[in-house]
C-alpha positions in Angstrom: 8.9 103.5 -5.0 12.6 103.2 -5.0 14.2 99.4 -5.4 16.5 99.5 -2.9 20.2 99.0 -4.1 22.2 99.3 -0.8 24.1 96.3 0.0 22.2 96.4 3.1 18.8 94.1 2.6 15.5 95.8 3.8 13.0 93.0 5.3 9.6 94.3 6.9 7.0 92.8 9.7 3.0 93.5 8.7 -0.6 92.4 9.7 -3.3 93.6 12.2 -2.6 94.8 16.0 -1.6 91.4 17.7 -0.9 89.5 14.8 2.1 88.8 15.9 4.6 90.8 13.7 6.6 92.6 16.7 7.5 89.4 17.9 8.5 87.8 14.5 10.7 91.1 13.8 12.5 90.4 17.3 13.0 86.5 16.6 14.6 87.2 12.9 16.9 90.0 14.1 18.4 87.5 16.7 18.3 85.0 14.3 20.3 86.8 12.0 22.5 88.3 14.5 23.7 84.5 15.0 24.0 83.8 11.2 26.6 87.0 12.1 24.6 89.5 10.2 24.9 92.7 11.5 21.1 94.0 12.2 19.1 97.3 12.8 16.0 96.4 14.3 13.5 99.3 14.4 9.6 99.8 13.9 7.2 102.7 13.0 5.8 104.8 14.3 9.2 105.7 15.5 9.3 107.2 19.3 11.7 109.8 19.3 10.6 111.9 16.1 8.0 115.1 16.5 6.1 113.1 14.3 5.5 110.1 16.0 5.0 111.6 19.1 2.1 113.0 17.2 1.4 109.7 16.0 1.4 107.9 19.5 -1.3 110.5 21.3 -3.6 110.3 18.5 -3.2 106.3 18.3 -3.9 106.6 22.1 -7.0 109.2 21.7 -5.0 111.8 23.6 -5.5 114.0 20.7 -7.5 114.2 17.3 -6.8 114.2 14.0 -8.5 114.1 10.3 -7.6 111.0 8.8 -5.4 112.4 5.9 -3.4 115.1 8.3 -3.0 111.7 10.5 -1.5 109.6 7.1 0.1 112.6 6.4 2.0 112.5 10.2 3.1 108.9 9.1 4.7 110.3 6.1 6.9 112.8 7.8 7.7 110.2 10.2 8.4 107.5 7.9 11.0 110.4 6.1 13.2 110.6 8.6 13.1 107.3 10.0 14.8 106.4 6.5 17.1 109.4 6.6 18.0 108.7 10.1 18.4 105.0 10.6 17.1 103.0 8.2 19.4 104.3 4.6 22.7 104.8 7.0 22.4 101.3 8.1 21.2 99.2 4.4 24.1 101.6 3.4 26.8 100.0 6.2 25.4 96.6 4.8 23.0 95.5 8.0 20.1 93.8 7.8 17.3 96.3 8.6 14.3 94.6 10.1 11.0 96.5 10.9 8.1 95.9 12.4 5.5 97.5 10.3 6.3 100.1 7.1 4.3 102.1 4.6 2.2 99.4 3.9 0.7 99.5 7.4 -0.3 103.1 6.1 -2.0 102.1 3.0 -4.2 99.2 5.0 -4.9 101.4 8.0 -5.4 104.2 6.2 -8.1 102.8 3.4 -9.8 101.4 6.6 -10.4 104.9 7.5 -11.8 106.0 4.1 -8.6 107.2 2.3 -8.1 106.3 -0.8 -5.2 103.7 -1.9 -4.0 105.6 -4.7 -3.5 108.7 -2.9 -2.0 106.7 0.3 0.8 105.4 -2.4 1.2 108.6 -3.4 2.4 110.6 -0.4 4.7 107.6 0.3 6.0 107.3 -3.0 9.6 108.6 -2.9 10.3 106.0 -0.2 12.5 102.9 -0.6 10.6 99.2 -1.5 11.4 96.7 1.2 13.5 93.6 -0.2 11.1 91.1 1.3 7.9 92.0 3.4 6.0 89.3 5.2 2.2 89.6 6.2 1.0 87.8 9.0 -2.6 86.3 8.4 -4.3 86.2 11.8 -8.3 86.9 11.9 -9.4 90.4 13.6 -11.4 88.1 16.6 -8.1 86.2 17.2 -6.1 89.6 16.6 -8.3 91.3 19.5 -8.3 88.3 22.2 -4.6 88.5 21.8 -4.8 92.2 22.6 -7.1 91.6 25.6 -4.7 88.7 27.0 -1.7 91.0 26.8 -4.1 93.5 29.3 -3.5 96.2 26.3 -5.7 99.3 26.4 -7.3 99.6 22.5 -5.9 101.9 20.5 -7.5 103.5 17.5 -8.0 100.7 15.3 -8.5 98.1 17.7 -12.2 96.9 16.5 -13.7 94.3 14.4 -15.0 96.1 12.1 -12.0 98.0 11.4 -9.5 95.4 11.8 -11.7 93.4 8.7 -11.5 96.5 6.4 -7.8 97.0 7.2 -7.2 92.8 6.5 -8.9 93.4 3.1 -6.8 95.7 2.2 -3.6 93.8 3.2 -4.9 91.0 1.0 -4.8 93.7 -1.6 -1.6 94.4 -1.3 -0.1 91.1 -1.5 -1.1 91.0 -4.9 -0.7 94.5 -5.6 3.3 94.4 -4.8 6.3 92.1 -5.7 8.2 90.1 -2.6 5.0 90.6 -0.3 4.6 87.4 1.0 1.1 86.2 3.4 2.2 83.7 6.2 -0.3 82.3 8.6 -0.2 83.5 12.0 -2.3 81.2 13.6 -0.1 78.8 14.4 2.4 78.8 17.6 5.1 81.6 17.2 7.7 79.1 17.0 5.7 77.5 13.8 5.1 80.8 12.1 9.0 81.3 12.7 10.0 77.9 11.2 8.1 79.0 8.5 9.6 82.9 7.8 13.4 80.8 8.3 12.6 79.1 5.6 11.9 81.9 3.0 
């Protein structure tokens, strides 16, 4: 993976479906804004790509895919959401914050039987995040926050999937430098308080 050495700095959202990290991303891009940073807030998978078009009916069980051909969509994706927004703006000197990032790919996709090493692998060429919080929220809490929101479940919206997927997150905490676990069990404006501080 390549360190990134824009003057731009590259900070990324993780953790299970309704752990919260959408909201954080939103709350540290307009808290940045008014520290006068300027800011690129994006997320993956990205809408407008061929890709993540892809992405999105297979997340919504419009249409089916292998797991590997699905990691592999995540790849292309992931490819030209750097080309496109994410290296012009690290490049102009924003602050790029994203909700979720290759290592939703290696989680997700060990959860479906893929194997870590190859998951780094096909994402390998792609630039390291500067700093990449993990929210720690459990998969029962992750799923009643789903149900309040009145969300239909997507693909990987069940227990047992959301446990193998937190396992693997836990992994990768250890696995990579500047990944950093935050719970996400407290009130948003507590789990905030807390991401301000690092």
């Amino acid at each position: 993976m390549k360190k990134n050495l824009y003057s731009g700095k590259f900070i990324v959202f993780e953790g299970l479906d309704g752990s919260g990290q959408s909201t954080q991303s939103k709350l540290l891009a307009e808290f940045l804004k008014k520290k006068k940073y300027k800011v690129l807030l994006t997320k993956e998978p990205t809408p407008n790509s061929e890709a993540g078009k892809k992405i999105r009916k297979i997340l919504d069980k419009k249409l089916k895919a292998n797991p590997a051909a699905f990691q592999k969509l995540y790849a292309k994706d992931r490819k030209e959401h750097l080309e496109r927004e994410i290296v012009p703006a690290l490049k102009k000197g924003k602050a790029v914050v994203s909700d979720r990032y290759f290592f939703s790919s290696f989680a997700y996709g060990r959860a479906s039987g893929l194997s870590l090493n190859w998951l780094i692998k096909i994402n390998n060429k792609f630039l390291m995040p500067d700093l990449t919080f993990i929210l720690e929220v459990r998969p029962e809490i992750c799923l009643e926050r789903i149900k309040k929101r009145g969300d239909k479940r997507t693909l990987f919206e069940e227990k047992e999937k959301l446990e193998k997927v937190w396992q693997t997150y836990k992994v990768l905490s250890k696995r990579f430098r500047n990944v950093i676990m935050i719970n996400g069990e407290k009130s948003i404006k507590e789990v905030f308080k807390n991401i301000k501080k690092i």
